[in-house]
C-alpha positions in Angstrom: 4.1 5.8 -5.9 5.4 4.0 -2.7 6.6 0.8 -3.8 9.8 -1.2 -5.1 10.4 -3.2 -8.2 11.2 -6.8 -8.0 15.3 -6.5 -9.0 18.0 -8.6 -8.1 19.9 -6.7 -5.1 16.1 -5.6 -4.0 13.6 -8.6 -4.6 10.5 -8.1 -3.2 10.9 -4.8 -1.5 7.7 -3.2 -1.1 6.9 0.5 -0.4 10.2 2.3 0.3 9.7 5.9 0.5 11.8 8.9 0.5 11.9 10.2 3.8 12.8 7.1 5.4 11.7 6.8 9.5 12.2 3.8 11.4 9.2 1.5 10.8 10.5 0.3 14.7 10.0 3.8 16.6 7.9 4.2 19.2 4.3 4.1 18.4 2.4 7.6 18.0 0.7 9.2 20.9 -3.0 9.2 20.0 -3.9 11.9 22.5 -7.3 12.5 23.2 -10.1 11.9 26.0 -11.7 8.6 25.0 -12.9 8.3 28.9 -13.7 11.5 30.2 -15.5 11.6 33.4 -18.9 12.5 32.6 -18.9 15.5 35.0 -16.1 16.8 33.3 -17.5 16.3 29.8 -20.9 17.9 30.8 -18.6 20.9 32.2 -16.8 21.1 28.6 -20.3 21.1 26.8 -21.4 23.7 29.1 -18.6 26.4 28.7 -19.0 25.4 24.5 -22.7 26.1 24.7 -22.0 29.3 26.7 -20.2 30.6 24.1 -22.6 29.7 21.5 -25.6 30.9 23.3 -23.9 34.5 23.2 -23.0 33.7 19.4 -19.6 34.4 19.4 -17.8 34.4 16.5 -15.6 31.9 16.4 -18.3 29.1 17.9 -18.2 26.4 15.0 -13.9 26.1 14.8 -14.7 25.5 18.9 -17.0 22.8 18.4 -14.3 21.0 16.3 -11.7 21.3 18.3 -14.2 20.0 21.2 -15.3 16.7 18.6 -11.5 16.4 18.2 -10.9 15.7 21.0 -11.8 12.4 21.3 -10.0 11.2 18.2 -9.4 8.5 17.4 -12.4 7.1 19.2 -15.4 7.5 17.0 -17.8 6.7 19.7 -16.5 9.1 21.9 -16.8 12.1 19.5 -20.8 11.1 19.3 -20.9 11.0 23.1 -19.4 14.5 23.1 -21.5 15.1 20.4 -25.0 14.2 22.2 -23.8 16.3 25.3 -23.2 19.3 23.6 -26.6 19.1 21.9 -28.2 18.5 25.1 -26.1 22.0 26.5 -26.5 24.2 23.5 -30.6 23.1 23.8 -31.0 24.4 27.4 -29.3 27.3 27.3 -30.5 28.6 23.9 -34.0 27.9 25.5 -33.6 30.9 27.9 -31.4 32.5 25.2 -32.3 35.4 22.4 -29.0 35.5 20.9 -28.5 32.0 19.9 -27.7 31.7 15.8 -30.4 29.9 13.6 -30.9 26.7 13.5 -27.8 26.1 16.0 -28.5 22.5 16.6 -29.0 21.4 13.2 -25.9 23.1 12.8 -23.9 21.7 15.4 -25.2 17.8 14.2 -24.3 18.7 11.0 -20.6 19.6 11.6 -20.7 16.4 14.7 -21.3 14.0 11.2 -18.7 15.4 9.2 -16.2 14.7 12.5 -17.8 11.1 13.4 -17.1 9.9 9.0 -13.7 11.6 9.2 -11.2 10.3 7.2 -8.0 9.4 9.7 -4.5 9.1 8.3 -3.0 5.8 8.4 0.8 4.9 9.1 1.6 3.2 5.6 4.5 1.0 6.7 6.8 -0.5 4.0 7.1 -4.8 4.0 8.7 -6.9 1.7 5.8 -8.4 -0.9 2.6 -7.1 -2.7 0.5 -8.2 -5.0 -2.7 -6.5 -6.4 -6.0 -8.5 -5.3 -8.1 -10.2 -7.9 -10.6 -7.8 -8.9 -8.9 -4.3 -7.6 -7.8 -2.3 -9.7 -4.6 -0.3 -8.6 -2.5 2.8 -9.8 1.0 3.6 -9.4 1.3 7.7 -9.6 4.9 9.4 -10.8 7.2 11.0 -13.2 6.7 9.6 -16.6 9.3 6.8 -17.2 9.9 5.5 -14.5 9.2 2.0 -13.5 6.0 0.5 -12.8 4.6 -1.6 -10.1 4.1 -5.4 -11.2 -0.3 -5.9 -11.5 -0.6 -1.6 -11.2 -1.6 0.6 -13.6 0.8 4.1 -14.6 -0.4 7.6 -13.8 1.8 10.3 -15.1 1.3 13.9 -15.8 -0.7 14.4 -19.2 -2.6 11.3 -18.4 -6.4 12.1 -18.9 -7.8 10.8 -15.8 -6.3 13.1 -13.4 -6.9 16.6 -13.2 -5.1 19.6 -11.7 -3.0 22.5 -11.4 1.3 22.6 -11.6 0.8 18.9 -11.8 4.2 17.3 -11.5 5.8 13.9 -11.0 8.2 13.9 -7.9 11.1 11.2 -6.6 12.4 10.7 -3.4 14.7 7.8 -3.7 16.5 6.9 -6.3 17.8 3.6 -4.3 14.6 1.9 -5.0 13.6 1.8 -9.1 9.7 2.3 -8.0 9.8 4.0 -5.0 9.1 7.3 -3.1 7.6 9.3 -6.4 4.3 10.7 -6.7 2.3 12.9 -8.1 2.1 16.5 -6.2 -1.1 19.0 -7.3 -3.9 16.4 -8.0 -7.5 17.7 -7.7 -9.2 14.9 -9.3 -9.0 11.3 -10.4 -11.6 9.3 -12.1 -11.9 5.6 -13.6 -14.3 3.6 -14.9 -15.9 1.3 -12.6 -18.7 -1.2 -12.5 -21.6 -0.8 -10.4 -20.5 -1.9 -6.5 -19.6 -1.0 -3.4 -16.1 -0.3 -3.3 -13.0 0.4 -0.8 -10.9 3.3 -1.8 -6.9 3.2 -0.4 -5.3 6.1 -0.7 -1.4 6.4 0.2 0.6 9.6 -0.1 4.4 9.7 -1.4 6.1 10.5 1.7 6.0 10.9 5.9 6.3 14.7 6.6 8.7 15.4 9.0 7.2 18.5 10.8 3.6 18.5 12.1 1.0 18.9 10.1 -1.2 22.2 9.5 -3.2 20.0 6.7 -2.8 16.5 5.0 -1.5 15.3 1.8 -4.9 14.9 0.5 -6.3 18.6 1.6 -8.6 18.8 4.3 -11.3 17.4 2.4 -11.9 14.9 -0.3 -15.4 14.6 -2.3 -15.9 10.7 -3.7 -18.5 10.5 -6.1 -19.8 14.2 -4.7 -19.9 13.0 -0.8 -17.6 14.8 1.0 -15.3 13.1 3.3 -13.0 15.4 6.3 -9.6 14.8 6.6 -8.3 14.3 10.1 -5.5 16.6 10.2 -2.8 15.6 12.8 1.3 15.7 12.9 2.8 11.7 12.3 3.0 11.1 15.6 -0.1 10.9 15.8 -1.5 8.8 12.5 -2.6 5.4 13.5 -0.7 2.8 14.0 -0.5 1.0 11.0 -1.2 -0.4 7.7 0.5 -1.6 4.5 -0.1 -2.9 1.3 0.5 -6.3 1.4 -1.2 -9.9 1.9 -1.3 -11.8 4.9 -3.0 -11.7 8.2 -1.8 -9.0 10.1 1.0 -11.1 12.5 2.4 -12.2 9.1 2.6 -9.0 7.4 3.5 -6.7 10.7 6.6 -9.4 11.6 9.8 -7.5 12.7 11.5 -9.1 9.3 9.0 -8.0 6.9 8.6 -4.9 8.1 11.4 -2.2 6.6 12.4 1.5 6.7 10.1 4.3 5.4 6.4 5.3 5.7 3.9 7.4 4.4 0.2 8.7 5.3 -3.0 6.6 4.0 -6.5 6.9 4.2 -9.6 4.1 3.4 -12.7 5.1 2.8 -15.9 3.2 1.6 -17.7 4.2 -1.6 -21.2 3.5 -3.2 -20.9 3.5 -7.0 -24.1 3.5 -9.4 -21.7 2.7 -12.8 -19.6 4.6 -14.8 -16.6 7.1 -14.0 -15.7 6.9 -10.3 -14.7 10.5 -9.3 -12.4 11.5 -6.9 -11.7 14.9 -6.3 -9.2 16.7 -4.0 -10.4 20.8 -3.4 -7.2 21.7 -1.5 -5.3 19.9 -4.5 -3.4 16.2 -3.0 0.1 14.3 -2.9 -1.0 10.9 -4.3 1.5 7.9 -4.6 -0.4 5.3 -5.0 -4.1 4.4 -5.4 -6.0 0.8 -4.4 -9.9 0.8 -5.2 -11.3 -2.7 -4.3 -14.5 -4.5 -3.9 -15.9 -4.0 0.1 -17.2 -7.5 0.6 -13.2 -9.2 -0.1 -10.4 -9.3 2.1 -8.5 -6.0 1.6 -5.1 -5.9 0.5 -4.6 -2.9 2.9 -3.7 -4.8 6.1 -4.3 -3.5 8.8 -3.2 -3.9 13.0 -5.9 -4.0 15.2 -5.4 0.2 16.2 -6.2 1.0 12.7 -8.6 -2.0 11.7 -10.8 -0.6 14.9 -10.7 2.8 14.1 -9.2 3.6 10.6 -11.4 3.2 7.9 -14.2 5.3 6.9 -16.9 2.2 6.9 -20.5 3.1 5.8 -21.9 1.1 8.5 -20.1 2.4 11.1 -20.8 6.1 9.4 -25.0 4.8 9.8 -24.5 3.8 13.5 -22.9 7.2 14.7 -25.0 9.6 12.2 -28.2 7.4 13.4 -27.1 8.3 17.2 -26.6 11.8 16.5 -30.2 12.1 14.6 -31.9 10.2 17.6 -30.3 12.9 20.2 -31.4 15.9 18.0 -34.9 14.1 17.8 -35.2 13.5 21.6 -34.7 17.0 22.7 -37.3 18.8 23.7 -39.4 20.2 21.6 -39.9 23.4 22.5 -37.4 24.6 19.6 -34.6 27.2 20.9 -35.7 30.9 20.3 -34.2 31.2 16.4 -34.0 27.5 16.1 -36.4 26.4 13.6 -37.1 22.5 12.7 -35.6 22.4 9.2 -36.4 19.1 7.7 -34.7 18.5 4.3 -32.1 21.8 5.4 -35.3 24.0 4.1 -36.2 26.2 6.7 -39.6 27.4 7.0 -40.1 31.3 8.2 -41.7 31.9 11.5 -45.8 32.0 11.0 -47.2 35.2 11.6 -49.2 36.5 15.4 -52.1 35.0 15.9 -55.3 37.0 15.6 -58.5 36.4 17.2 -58.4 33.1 19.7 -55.8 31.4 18.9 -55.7 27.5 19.3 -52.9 25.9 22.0 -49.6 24.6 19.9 -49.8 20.6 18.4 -47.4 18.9 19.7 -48.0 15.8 17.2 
């Protein structure tokens, strides 16, 4: 896990981590065109849909990388994501080599970029305490020293699942600090009913970019699958912590210390019973927060992160709704191979007419 025991030469230190990194450096670079000039953006769209309309191979890893970049702007990626609808549609309309079903397709893979998961810079303050009514779990070796109001998760313990799971430490200055568990592919925990806010914090900051996350790529809560924004610490967002306090008391130069690590926060519907987490690339997990949604969080968050961070169902709605409503207001003269697929059950094309055949519906 990622925090500190109360002890006398280290009262009240909270979240020290192995690989320590100035919580004081310069902020990350969050890259990415938020305002691109709409001619330029319609340009970009174009030369995507080009190469989709020809169906070349590699078209879907270029409409990521085309979402992508607008992060961390959510609103931006559905902009980008409207426009390249509105290409991909007129030029598969004079097209015969356009794949099937292209556009639902290319909304489908625009959602899973819009309810990304982005990694949070977990900063390390002085004080923490758990929330009434969250529960919270403190992963590492077994033995070693337990957060004050968390619950231990060691290797052998039945609620987590994976493969080579071990118990790691990453500084031994701190009784509670910088271990985790490495090789997690699931967690689950009895819950009641609710709608809940899942924090999850790795067990330390990587010091080369990344090629993946500490959680994988993707995460699956309760079977919905959430993406994993994968990008290098410089450019996580700028910054949460566990603690309590409005974020100009938390984020103060003084309570702030050394050390960081990645976090994500997600929203979750649950019907009862187990909550399930489950992590397909297998995950680094120090620590885990899950919380009603309707209280104050004991995640704080700056303004960066509270604006852009969290994986909120609402916002989620909003975005998917926007994308659904572009898809629906193209025209509908359907793309030759594009078929309307409601439900993701695709209905084959009907046969010639024979005889006199009656003009096409359009209700």
């Amino acid at each position: 896990m990622l925090f500190t025991r109360f002890v006398p030469a280290l009262a009240g230190l909270v979240l020290g981590v192995g690989a320590l990194t100035s919580a004081f450096a310069a902020p990350p670079q969050l890259g990415g065109s938020r305002s691109v000039e709409p001619t330029v953006l319609v340009a970009q769209a174009n030369d995507l849909a080009d190469a989709i309309a020809r169906n070349e191979g590699d078209w879907r890893n270029r409409v990521r990388s085309y979402l992508q970049a607008a992060y961390p702007d959510r609103v931006a990626t559905t902009d980008r994501a409207i426009q390249l609808l509105k290409s991909v549609n007129s030029k598969c309309l004079a097209s015969r080599t356009c794949p099937p079903n292209v556009l639902n397709e290319i909304a489908l893979i625009s959602k899973g970029s819009v309810c990304a998961a982005y990694i949070i810079d977990s900063v390390c303050v002085r004080r923490f305490t758990v929330p009434r009514g969250a529960q919270a779990f403190d992963f590492g070796p077994s033995g070693q020293p337990v957060y004050p109001g968390m619950r231990a998760v060691s290797p052998g313990d039945p609620r987590i699942t994976g493969s080579s799971l071990t118990g790691v430490r990453y500084n031994d200055a701190y009784p509670a600090s910088g271990d985790s568990i490495i090789g997690v592919t699931g967690f689950k925990t009895p819950m009641p009913e609710g709608k809940y806010r899942v924090v999850l914090v790795s067990g330390k900051r990587p010091l080369a970019q990344a090629v993946s996350t500490p959680f994988g790529r993707t995460i699956q809560a309760n079977g919905r699958s959430i993406e994993v924004m994968v990008a290098g610490p410089d450019r996580w967002l700028p910054r949460g912590a566990l603690a309590n306090g409005s974020p100009e008391q938390v984020f103060a130069p003084n309570n702030v210390l050394p050390g960081s690590a990645a976090a994500i926060v997600f929203d979750i519907d649950h019907r009862g019973g187990d909550l399930l987490l489950q992590f397909p690339q297998s995950a680094e997990v120090g620590a885990l927060m899950i919380e009603p949604a309707g209280q104050p969080s004991g995640f704080v968050l700056d303004s960066t992160a509270q604006s852009m961070g969290p994986v909120s169902n609402s916002g989620c709605l909003e975005q998917e709704s926007r994308i659904d409503r572009a898809l629906a207001e193209l025209p509908q003269d359907q793309p030759p191979g594009v078929r309307n697929c409601p439900g993701g059950l695709c209905q084959p094309p009907p046969p010639p007419c024979q005889g006199a055949c009656q003009p096409l519906s359009r209700s």
